[in-house]
C-alpha positions as protocol buffer text, in pm:
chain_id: "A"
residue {
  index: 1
  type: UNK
  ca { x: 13153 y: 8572 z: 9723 }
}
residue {
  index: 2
  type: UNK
  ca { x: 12870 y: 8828 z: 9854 }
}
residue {
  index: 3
  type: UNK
  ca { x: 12527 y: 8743 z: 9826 }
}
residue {
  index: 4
  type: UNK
  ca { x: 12313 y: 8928 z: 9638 }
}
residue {
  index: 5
  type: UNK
  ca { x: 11999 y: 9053 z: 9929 }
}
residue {
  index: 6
  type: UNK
  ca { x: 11673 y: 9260 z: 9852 }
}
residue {
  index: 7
  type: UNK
  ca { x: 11588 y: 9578 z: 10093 }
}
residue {
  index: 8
  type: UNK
  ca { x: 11319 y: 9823 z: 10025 }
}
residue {
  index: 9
  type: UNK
  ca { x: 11375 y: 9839 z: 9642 }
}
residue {
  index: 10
  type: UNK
  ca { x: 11727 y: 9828 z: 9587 }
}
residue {
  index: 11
  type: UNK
  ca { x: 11935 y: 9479 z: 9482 }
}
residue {
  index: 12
  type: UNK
  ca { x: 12277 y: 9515 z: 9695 }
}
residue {
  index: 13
  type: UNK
  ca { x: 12541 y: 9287 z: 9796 }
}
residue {
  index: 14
  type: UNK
  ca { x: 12461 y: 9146 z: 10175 }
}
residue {
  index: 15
  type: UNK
  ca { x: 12749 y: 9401 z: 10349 }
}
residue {
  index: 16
  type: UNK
  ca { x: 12587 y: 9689 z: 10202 }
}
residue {
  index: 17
  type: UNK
  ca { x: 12219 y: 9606 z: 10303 }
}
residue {
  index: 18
  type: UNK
  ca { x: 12081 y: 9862 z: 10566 }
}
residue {
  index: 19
  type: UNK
  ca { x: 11756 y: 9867 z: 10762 }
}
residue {
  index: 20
  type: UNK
  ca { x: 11648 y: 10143 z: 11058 }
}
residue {
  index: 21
  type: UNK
  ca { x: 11736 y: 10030 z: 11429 }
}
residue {
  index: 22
  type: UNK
  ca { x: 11336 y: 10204 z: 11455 }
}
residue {
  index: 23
  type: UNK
  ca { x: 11249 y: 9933 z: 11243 }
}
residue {
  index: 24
  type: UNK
  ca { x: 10925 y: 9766 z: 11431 }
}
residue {
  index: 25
  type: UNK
  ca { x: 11024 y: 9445 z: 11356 }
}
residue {
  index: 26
  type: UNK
  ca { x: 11381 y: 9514 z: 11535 }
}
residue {
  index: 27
  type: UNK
  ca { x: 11206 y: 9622 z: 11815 }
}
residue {
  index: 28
  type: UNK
  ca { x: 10917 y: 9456 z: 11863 }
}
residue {
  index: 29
  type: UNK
  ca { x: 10907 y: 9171 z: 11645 }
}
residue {
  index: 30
  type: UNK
  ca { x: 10624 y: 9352 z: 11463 }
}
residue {
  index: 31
  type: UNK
  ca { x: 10673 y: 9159 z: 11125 }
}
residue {
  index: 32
  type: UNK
  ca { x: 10613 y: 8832 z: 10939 }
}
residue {
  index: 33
  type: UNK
  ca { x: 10821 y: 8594 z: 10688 }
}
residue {
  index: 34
  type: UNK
  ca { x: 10761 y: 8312 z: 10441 }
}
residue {
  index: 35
  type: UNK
  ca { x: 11052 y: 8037 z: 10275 }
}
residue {
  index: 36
  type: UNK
  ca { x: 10977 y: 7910 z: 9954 }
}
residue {
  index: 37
  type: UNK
  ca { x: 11220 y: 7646 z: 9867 }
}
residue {
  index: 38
  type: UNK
  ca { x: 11394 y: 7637 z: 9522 }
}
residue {
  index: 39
  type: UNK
  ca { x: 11476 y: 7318 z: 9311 }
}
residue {
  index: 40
  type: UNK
  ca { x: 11621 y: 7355 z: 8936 }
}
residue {
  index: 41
  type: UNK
  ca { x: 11616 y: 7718 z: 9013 }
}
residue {
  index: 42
  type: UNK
  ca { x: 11234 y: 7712 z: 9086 }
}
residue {
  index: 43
  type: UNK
  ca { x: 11011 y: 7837 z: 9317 }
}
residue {
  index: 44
  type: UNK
  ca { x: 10840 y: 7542 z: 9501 }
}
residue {
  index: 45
  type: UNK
  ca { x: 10451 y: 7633 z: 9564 }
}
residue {
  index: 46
  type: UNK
  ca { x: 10491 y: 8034 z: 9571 }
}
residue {
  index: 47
  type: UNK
  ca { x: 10113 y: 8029 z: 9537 }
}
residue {
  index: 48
  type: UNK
  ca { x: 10077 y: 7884 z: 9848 }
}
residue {
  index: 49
  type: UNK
  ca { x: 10348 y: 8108 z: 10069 }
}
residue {
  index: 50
  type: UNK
  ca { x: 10144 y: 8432 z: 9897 }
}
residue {
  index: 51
  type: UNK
  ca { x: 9818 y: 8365 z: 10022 }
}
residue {
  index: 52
  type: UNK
  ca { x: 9949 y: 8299 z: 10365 }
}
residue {
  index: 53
  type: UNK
  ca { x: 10181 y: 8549 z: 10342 }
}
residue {
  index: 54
  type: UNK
  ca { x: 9823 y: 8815 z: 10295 }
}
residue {
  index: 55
  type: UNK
  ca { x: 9712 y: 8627 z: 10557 }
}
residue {
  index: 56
  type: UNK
  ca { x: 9964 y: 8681 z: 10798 }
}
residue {
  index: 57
  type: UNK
  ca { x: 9921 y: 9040 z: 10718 }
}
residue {
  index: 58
  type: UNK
  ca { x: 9584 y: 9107 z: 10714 }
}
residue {
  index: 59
  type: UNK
  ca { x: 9579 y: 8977 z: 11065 }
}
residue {
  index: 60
  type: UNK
  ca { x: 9844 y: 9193 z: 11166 }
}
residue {
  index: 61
  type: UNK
  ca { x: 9712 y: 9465 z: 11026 }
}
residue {
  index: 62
  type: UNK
  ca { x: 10009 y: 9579 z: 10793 }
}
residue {
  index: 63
  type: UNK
  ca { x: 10057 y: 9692 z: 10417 }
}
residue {
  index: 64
  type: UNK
  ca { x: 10159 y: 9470 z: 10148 }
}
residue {
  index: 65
  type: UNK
  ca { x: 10508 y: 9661 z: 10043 }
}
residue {
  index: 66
  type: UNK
  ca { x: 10408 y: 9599 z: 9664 }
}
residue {
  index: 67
  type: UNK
  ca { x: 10213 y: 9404 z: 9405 }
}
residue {
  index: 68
  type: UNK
  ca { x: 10224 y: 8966 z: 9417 }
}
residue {
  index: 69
  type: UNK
  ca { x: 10392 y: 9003 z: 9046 }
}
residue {
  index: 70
  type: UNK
  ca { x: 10642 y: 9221 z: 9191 }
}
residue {
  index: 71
  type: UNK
  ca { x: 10714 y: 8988 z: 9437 }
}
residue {
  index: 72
  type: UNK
  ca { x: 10740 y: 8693 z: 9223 }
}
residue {
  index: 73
  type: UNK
  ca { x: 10949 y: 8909 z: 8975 }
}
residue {
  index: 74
  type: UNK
  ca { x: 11197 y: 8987 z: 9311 }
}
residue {
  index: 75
  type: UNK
  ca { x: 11231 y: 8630 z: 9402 }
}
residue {
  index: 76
  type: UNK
  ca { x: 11330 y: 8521 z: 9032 }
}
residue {
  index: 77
  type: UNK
  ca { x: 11598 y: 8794 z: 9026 }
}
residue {
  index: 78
  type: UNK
  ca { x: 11698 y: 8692 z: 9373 }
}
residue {
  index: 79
  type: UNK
  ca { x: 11762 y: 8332 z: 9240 }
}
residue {
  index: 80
  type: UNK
  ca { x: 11912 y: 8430 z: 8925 }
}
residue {
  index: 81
  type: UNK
  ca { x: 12149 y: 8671 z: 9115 }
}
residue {
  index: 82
  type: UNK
  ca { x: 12281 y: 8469 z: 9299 }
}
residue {
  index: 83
  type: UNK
  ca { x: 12291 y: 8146 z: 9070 }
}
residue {
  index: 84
  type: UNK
  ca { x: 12081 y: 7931 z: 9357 }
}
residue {
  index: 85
  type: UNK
  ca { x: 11955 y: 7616 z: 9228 }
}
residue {
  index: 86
  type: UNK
  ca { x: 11868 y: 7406 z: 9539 }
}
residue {
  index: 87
  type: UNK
  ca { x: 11843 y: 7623 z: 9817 }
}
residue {
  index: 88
  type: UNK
  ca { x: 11531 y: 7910 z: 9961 }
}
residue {
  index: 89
  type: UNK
  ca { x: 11483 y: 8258 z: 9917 }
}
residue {
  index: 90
  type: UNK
  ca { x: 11385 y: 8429 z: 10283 }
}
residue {
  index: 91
  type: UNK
  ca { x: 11097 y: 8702 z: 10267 }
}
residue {
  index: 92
  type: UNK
  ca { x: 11054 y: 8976 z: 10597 }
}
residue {
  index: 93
  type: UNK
  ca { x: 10801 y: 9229 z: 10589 }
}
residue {
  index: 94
  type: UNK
  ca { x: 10749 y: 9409 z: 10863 }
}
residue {
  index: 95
  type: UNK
  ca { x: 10533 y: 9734 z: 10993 }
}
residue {
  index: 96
  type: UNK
  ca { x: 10856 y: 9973 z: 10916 }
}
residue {
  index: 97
  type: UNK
  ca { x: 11039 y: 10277 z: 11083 }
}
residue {
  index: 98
  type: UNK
  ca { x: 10864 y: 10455 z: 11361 }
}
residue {
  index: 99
  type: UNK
  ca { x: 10980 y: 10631 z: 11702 }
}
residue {
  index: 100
  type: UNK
  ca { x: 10935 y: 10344 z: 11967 }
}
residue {
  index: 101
  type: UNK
  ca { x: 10572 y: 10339 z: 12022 }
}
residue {
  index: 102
  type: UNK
  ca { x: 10355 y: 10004 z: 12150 }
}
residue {
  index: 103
  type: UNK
  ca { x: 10072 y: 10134 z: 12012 }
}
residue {
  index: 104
  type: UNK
  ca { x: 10153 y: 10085 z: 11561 }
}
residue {
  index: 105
  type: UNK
  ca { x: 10230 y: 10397 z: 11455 }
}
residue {
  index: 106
  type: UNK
  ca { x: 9947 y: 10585 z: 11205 }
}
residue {
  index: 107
  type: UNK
  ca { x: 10169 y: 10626 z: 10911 }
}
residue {
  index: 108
  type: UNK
  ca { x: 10466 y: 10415 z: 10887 }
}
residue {
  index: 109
  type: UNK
  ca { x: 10631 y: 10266 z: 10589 }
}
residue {
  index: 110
  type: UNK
  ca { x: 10659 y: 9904 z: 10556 }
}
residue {
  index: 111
  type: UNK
  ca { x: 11006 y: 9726 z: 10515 }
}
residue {
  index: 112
  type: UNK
  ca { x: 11087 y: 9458 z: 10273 }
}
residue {
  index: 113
  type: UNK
  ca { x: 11375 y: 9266 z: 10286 }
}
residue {
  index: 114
  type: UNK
  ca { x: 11444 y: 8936 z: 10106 }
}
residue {
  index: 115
  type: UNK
  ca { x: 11774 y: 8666 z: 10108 }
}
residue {
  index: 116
  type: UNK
  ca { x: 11869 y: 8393 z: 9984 }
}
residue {
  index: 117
  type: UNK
  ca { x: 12050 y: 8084 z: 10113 }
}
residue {
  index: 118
  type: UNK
  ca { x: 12170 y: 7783 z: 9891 }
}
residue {
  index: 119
  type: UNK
  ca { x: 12137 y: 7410 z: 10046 }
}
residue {
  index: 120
  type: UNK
  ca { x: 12061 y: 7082 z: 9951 }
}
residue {
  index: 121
  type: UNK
  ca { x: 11721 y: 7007 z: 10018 }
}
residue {
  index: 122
  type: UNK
  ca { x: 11650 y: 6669 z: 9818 }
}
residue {
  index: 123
  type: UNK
  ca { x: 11953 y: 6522 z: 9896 }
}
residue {
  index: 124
  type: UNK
  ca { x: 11949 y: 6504 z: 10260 }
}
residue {
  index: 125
  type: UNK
  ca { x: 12140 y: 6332 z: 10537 }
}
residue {
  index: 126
  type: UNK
  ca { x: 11892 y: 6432 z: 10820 }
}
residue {
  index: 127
  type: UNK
  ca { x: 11608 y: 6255 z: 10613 }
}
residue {
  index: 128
  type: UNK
  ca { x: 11828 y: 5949 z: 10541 }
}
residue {
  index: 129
  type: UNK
  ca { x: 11891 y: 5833 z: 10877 }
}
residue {
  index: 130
  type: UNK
  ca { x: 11592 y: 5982 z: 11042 }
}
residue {
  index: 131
  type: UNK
  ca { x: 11570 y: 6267 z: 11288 }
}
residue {
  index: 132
  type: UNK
  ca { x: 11566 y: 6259 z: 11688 }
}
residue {
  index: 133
  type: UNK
  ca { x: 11357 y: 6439 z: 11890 }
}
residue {
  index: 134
  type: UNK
  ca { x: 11287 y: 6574 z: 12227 }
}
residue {
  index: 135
  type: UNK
  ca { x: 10907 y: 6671 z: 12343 }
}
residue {
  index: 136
  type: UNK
  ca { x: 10918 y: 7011 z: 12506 }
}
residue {
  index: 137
  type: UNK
  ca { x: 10684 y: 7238 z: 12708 }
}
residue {
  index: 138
  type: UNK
  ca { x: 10485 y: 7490 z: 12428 }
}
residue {
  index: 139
  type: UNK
  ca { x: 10534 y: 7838 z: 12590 }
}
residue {
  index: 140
  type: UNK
  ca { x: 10489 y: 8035 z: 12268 }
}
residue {
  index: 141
  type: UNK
  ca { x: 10231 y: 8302 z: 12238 }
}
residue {
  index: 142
  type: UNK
  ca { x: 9840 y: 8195 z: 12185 }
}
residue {
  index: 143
  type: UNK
  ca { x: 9846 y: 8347 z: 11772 }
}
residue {
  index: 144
  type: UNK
  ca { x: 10105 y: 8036 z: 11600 }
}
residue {
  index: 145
  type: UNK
  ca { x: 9857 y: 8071 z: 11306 }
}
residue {
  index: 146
  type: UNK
  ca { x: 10043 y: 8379 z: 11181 }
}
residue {
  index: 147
  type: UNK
  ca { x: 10384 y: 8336 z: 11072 }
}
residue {
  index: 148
  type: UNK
  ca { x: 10569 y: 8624 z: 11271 }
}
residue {
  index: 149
  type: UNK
  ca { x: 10895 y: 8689 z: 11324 }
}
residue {
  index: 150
  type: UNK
  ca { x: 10839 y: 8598 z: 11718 }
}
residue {
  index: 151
  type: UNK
  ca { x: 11107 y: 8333 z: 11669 }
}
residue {
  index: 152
  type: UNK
  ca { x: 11309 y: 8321 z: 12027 }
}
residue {
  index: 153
  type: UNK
  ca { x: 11109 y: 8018 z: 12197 }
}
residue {
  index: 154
  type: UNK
  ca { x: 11124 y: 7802 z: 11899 }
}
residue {
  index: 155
  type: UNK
  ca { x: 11509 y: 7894 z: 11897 }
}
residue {
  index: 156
  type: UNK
  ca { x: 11496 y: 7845 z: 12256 }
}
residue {
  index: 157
  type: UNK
  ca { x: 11392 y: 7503 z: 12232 }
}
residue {
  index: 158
  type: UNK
  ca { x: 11585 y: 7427 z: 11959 }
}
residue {
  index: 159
  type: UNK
  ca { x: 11889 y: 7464 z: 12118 }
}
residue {
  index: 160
  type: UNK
  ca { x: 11762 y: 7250 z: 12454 }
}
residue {
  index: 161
  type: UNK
  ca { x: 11723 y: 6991 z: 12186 }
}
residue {
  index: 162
  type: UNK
  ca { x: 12093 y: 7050 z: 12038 }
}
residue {
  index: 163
  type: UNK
  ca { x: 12243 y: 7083 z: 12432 }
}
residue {
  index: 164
  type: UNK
  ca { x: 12111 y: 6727 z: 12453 }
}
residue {
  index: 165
  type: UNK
  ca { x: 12212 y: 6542 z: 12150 }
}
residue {
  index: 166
  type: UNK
  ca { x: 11965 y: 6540 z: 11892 }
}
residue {
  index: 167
  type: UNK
  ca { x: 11840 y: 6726 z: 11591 }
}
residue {
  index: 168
  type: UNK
  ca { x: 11492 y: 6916 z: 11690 }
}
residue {
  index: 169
  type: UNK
  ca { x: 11245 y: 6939 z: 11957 }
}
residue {
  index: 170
  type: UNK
  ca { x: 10842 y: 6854 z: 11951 }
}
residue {
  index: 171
  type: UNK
  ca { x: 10637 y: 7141 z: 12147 }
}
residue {
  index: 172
  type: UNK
  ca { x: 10374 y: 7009 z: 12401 }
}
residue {
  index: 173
  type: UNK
  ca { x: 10055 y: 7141 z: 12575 }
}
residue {
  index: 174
  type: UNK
  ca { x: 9831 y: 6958 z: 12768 }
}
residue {
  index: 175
  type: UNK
  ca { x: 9998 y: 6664 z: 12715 }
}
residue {
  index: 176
  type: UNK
  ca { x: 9926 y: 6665 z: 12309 }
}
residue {
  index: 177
  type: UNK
  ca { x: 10215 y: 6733 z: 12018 }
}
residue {
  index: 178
  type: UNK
  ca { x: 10121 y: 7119 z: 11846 }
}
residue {
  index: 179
  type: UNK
  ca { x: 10421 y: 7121 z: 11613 }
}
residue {
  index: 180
  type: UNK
  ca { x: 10782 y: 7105 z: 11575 }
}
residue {
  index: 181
  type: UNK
  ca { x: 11009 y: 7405 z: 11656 }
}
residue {
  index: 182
  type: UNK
  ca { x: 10990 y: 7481 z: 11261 }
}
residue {
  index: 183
  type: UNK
  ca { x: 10753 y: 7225 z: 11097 }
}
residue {
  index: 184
  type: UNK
  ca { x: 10459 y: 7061 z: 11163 }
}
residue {
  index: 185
  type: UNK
  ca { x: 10444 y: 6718 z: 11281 }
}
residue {
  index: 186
  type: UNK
  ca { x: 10265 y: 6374 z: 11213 }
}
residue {
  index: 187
  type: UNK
  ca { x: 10245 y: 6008 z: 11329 }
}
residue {
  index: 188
  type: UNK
  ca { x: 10169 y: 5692 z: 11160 }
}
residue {
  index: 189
  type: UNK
  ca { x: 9955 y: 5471 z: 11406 }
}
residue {
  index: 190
  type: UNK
  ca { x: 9955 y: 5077 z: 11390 }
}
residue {
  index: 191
  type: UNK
  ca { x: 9717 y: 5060 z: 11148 }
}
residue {
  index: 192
  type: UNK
  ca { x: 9863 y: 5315 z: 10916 }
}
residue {
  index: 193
  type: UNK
  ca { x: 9623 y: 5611 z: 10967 }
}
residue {
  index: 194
  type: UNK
  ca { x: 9826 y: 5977 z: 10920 }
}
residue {
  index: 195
  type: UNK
  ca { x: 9768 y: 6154 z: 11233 }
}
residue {
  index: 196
  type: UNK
  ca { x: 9841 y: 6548 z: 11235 }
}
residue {
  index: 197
  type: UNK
  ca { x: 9702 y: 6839 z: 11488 }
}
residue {
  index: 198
  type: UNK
  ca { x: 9388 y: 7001 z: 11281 }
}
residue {
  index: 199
  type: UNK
  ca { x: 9436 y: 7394 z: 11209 }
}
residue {
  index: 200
  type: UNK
  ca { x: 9368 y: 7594 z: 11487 }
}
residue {
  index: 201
  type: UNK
  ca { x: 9584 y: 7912 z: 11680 }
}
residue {
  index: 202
  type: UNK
  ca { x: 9767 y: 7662 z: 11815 }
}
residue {
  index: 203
  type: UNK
  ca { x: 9963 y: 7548 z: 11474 }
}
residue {
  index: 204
  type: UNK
  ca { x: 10061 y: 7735 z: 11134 }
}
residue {
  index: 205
  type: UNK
  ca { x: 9882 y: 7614 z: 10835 }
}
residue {
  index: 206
  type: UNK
  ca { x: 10263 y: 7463 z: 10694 }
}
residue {
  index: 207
  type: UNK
  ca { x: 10195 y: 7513 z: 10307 }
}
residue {
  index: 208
  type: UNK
  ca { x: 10446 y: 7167 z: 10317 }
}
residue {
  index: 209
  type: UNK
  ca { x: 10176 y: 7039 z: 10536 }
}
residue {
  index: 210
  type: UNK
  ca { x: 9874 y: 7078 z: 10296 }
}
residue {
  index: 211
  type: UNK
  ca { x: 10083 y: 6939 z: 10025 }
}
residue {
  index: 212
  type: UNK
  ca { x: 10215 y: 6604 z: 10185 }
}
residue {
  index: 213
  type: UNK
  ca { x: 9854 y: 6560 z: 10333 }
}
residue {
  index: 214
  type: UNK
  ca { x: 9704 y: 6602 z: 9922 }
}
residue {
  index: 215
  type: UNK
  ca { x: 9974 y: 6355 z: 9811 }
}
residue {
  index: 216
  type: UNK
  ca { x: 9890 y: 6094 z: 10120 }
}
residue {
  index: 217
  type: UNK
  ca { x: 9517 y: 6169 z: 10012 }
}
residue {
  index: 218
  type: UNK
  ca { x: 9631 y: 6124 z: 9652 }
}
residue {
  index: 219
  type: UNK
  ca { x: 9792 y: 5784 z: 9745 }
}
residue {
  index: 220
  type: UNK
  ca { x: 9482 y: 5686 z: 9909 }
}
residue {
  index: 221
  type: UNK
  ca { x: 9666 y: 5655 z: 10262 }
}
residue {
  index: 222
  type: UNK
  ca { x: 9415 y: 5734 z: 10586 }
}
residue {
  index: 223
  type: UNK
  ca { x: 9480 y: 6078 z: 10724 }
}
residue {
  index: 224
  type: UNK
  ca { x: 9329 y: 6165 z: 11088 }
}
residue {
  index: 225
  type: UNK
  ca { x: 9357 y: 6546 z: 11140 }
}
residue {
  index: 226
  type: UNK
  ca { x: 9349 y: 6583 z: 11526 }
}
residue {
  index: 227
  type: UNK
  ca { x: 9562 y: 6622 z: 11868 }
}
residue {
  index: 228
  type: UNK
  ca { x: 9801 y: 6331 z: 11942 }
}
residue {
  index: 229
  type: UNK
  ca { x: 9913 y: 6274 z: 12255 }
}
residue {
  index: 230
  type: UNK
  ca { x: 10317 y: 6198 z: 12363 }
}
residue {
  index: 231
  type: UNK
  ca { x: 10174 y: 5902 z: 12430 }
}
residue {
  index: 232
  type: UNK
  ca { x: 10040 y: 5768 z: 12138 }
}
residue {
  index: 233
  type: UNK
  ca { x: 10354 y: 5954 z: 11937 }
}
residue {
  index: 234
  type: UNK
  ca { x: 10595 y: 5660 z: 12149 }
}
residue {
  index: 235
  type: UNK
  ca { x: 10324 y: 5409 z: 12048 }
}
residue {
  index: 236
  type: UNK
  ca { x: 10322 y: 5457 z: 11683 }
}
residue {
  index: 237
  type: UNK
  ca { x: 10465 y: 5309 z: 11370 }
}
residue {
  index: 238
  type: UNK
  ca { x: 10647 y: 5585 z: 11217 }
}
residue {
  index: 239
  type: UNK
  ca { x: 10673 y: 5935 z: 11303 }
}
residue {
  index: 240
  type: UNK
  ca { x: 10762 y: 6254 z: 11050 }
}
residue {
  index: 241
  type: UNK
  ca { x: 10769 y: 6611 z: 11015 }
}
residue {
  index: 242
  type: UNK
  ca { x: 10731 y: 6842 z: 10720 }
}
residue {
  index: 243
  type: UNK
  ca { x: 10817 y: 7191 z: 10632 }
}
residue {
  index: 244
  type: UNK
  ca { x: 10930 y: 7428 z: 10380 }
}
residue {
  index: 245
  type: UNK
  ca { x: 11323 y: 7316 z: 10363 }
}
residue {
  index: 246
  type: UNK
  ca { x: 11284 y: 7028 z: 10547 }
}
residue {
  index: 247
  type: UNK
  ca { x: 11023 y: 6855 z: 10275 }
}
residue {
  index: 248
  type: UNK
  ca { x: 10952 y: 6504 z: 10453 }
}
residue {
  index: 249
  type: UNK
  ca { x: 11174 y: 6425 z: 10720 }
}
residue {
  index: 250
  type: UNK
  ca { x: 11138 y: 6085 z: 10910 }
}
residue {
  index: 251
  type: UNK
  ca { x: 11109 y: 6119 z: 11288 }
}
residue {
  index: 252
  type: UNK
  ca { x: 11285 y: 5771 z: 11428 }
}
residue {
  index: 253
  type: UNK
  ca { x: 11330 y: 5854 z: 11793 }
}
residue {
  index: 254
  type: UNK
  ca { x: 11097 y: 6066 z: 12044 }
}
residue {
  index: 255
  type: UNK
  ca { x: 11265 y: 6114 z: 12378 }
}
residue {
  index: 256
  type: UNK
  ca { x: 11509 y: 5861 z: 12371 }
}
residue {
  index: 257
  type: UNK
  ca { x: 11279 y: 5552 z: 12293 }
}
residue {
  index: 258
  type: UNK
  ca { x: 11248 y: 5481 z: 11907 }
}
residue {
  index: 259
  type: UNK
  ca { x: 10954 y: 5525 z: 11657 }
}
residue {
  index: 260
  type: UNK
  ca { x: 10876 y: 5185 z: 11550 }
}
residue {
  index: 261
  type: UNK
  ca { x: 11207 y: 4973 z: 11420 }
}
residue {
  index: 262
  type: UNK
  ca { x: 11441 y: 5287 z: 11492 }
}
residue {
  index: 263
  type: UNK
  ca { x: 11454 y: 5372 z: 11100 }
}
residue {
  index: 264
  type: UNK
  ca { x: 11289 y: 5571 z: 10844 }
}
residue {
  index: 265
  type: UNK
  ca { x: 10977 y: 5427 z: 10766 }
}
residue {
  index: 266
  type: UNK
  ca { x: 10819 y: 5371 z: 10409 }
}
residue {
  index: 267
  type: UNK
  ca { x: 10522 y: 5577 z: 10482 }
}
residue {
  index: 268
  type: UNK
  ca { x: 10698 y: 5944 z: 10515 }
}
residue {
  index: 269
  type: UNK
  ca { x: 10927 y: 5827 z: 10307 }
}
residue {
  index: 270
  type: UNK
  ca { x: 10677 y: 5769 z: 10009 }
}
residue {
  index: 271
  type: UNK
  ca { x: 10531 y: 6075 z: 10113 }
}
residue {
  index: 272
  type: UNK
  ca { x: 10875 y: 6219 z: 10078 }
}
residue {
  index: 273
  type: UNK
  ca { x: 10911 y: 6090 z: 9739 }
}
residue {
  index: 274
  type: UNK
  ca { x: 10576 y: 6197 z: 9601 }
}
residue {
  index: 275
  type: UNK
  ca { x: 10629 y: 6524 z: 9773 }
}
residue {
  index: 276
  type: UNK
  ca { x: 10993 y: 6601 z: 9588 }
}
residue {
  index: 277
  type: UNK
  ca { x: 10806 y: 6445 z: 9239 }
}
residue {
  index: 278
  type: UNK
  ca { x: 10538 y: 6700 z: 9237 }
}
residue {
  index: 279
  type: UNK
  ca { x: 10737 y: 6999 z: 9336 }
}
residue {
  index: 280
  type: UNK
  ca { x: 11016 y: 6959 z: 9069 }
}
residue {
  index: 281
  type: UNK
  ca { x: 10685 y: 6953 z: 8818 }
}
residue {
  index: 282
  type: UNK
  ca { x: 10490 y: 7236 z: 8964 }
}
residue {
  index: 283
  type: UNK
  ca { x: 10785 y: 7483 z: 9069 }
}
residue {
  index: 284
  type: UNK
  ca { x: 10811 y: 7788 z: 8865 }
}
């Protein structure tokens, strides 16, 4: 059964859906994306993917397509469409249709495309037994902050990772953790402090991120937001990720040597569980 997709104002099934091979993002990457998660046929923290989402942007210097309630209105019909109840709903906008050109063309109308893809995201094996990692080199471009579609390192590394057994990679530069290939990353140290890289270029502000570091706040657990090093990563107690699909996701092995016992640990995955409680109440 077809998917149901979103392009440029018109609801049609995925075969059908059509964008220009001018389109800047096809040829230049010239675009950005959010995911908001859906549980119970919700939207998890839309709120918080909009603002970054006019963020991202504004510091691109591209046109919202159309108004936020028209956006919210799309991704409801999205869901409903195509009956997802655990899953995410995939938002591109990028600078539109224009002759190739480096330079953004003057007039240029934007493209808005949106997907969905059902998955279980509370329910999940990878969180269960804990992910495995490998620390690679971070050779993305200096702007991480804005959530473009500039996806081909991250992919890169991702499959290096896959090639050599294990489920993700950690990006590293000058000998400190930035992020995961598609979340943002923490460690517990020996003492229990949260330790996560502080917003800068050099990271996207994960709206997962701000979340799990409220309800760690919330459950008065120490949170340290700074650079760790590989180092101190092997050296710690527990180890986790976070992101958009991903929610909480123990980290139990960094380069072949194990985080703490080798399992999930009970911090991330209280975090996890506070994280999944407040979304199923908040979603909309």
């Amino acid at each position: 059964m077809e998917r149901t997709v979103y392009v440029n104002g018109n609801y049609v099934p995925e075969s059908e859906a059509r964008i220009s091979v001018f389109d800047r993002g096809f040829l230049f990457a010239d675009g950005v994306y959010e995911v908001t998660s859906v549980l119970n046929g919700k939207l998890v923290d839309f709120a918080g993917h909009l603002r970054r989402l006019h963020r991202s942007l504004g510091e691109l210097k591209m046109a919202m397509p159309c108004s936020d309630d028209e956006l919210l209105k799309i991704h409801r019909a999205l869901v409903e469409k195509n009956a997802v109840s655990e899953g995410l709903v995939y938002l591109q906008i990028t600078r539109g249709a224009a002759d190739r050109d480096f330079l953004f063309p003057a007039q240029a109308t934007p493209t808005l495309m949106l997907f969905t893809q059902a998955r279980s995201v509370i329910d999940s094996p990878l969180a269960k037994r804990g992910a495995r990692v490998i620390t690679v080199e971070d050779l993305r471009w200096g702007r991480r902050d804005i959530k473009t579609v500039q996806l081909l390192y991250p992919s890169m590394a991702k499959m290096i990772a896959h090639e050599r057994g294990v489920d993700d990679a950690w990006l590293v530069k000058d000998g400190a953790v930035t992020e995961g290939t598609s979340n943002n990353a923490y460690i517990v140290t020996q003492d229990g402090t949260i330790v996560t890289r502080d917003l800068s270029s050099d990271i996207l502000a994960g709206i997962t991120r701000a979340a799990v570091l409220k309800c760690a706040r919330e459950l008065q657990m120490k949170v340290e937001e700074r650079p760790f090093t590989v180092e101190e990563a092997l050296r710690a107690r527990e180890a986790f990720s976070s992101s958009a699909t991903g929610f909480v996701c123990p980290v139990v092995e960094i380069d072949g040597t194990a985080v703490g016992d080798g399992q999930p640990g009970p911090v991330a995955m209280r975090l996890r569980q506070a994280y999944i409680e407040e979304s199923l109440k908040a979603a909309i």
